[in-house]
C-alpha positions as CSV (number, residue, x, y, z in Angstrom):
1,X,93.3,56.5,31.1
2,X,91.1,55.9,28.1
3,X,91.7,54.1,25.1
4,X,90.7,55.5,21.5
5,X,90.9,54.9,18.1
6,X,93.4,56.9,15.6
7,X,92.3,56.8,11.5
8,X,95.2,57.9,9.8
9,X,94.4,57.6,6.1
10,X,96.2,58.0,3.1
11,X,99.5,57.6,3.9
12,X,101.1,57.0,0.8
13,X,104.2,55.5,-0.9
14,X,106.0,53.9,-3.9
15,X,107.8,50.4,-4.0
16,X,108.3,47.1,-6.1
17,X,105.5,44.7,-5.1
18,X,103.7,42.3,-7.4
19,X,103.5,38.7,-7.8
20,X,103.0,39.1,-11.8
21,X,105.9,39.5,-14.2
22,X,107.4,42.7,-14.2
23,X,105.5,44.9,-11.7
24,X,108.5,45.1,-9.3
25,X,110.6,46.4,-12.3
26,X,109.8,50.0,-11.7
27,X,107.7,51.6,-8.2
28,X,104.2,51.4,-8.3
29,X,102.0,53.4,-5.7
30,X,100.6,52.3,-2.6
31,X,98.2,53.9,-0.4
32,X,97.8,52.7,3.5
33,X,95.2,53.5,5.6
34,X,95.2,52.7,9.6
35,X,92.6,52.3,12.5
36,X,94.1,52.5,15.9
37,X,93.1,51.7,19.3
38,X,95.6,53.3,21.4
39,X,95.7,54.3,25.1
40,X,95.6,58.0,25.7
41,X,96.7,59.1,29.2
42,X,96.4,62.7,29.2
43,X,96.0,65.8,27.0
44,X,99.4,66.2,25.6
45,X,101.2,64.8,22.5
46,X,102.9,62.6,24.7
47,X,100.2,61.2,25.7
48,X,99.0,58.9,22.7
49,X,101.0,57.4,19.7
50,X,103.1,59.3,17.3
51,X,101.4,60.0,14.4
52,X,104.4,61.1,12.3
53,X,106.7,58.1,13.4
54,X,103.7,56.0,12.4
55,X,103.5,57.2,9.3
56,X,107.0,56.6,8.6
57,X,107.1,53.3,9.9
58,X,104.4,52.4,7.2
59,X,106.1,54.3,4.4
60,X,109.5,52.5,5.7
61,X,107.6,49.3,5.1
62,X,106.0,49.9,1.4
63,X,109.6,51.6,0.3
64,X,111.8,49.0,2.1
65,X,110.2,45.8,1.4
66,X,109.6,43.4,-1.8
67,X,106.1,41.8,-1.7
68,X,104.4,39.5,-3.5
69,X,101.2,40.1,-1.9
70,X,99.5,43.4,-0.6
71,X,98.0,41.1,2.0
72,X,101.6,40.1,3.5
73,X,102.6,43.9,3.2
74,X,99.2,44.9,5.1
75,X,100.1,42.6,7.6
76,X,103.8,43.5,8.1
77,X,102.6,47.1,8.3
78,X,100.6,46.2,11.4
79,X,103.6,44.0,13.2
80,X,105.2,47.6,12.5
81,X,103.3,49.7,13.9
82,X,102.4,47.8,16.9
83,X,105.7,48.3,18.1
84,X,104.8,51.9,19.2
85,X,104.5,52.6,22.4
86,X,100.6,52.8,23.3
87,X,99.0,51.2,20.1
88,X,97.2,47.9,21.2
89,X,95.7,46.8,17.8
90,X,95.8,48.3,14.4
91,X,94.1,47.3,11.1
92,X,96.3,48.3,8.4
93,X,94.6,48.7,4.9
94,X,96.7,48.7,1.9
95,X,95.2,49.7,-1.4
96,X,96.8,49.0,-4.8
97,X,95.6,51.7,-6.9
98,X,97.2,50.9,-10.5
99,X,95.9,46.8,-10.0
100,X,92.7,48.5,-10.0
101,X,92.8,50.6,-12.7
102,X,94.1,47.6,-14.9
103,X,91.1,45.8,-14.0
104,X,88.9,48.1,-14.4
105,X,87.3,48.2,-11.1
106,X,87.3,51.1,-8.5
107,X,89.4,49.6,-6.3
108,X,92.0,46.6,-4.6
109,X,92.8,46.3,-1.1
110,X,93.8,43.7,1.6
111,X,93.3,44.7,5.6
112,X,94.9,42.8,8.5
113,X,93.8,43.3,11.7
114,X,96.8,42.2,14.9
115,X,96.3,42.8,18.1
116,X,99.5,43.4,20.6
117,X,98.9,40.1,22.0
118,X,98.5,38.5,18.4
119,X,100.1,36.2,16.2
């Protein structure tokens, strides 16, 4: 049995976050990035986390919630996708690419880091 770590980057998806005054009004894009540890017990698919269901845990998250903060979404993502079988931490990075663009910097992004045994 060994334990590695998983990047899935990019995982991308729209939905109504913002704390100022009209940015839930319409869907605005997120982009989530992920570092895994999970344990890996042999050399089949089986054998370490599901890479689509993770990504559609995290898109279920962006689409499905309401957040004021991308640090509270980042860290919902993680309680998420700690639930699959074999992850035992994740860091879940959520950039905000148009709150970057509107202040005219290259970038805006919160990372929360849970693991299995966490709060």
């Amino acid at each position: 049995m060994t334990t590695a770590r998983l990047f899935l980057s990019g995982i991308r998806a729209s939905g109504h976050h913002g704390a100022r005054p009209g940015e839930k009004d319409e869907p605005q894009a997120f982009v989530v990035d992920l570092d895994l540890e999970v344990v890996v017990d042999g050399d089949s698919i089986a054998s370490t986390a599901d890479y689509r269901g993770v990504s559609d845990a995290v898109r279920s998250v962006v689409v499905e919630g309401s957040y004021d903060l991308i640090e509270t979404m980042a860290h919902d993502v993680a309680e998420r996708v700690l639930c699959f079988e074999r992850v035992t931490r994740v860091t879940a990075l959520v950039h905000k690419p148009n709150a970057a663009t509107r202040l005219d910097i290259d970038g805006v992004a919160a990372a929360v880091t849970l693991p299995a045994d966490g709060p």
